[in-house]
N, C-alpha and C positions, 0 to 999 in steps of 0.2 A: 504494500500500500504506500509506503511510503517513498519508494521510487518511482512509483505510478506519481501521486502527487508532484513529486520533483519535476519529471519529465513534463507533465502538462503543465504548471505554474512557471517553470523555467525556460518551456518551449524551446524544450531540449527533441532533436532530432533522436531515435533511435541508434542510429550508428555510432555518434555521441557517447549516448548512454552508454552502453556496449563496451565503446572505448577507455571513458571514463570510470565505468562502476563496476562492480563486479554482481551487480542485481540481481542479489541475496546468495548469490552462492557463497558461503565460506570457505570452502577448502575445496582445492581438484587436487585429485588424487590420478595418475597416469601409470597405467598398469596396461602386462599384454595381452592380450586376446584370452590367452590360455588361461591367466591369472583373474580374470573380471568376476567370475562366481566369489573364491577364496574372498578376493577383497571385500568384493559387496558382503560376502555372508560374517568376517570380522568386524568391517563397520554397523551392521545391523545389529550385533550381538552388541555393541557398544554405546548403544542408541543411537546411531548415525543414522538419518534420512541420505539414503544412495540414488542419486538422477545419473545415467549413463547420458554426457553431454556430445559426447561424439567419438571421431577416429581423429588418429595420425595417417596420414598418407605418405607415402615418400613421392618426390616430383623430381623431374628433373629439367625444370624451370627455375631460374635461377633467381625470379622477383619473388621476393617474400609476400605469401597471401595465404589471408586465411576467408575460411568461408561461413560467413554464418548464414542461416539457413532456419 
């Protein structure tokens, strides 16, 4: 809620935000493929709320980009 508020009072663009906030996530956590259950199921047992936010890719593009989506 309260990045919601920010962003409309501050007529803050999305990307922005994005850029600027980390809008609510506390902690990433970057684990491999094989490893994603393990983790999740250590952070739950811990009372962690777990959101899978995405992947790594490898590229071989040499401009730095990420994609949100």
């Amino acid at each position: 809620q309260v990045f919601n508020w920010l962003q409309e009072e501050g007529n803050i663009e999305a990307s922005e935000m994005y850029r600027t906030f980390n809008c609510g996530i506390g902690m990433v956590v970057v684990v491999s493929p094989a490893d994603q259950q393990k983790a999740t199921d250590i952070l739950q047992q811990q009372g962690e709320t777990v959101f899978t936010l995405g992947t790594i890719e490898a590229s071989t593009d040499v401009t730095p980009s990420v994609v949100i989506s």
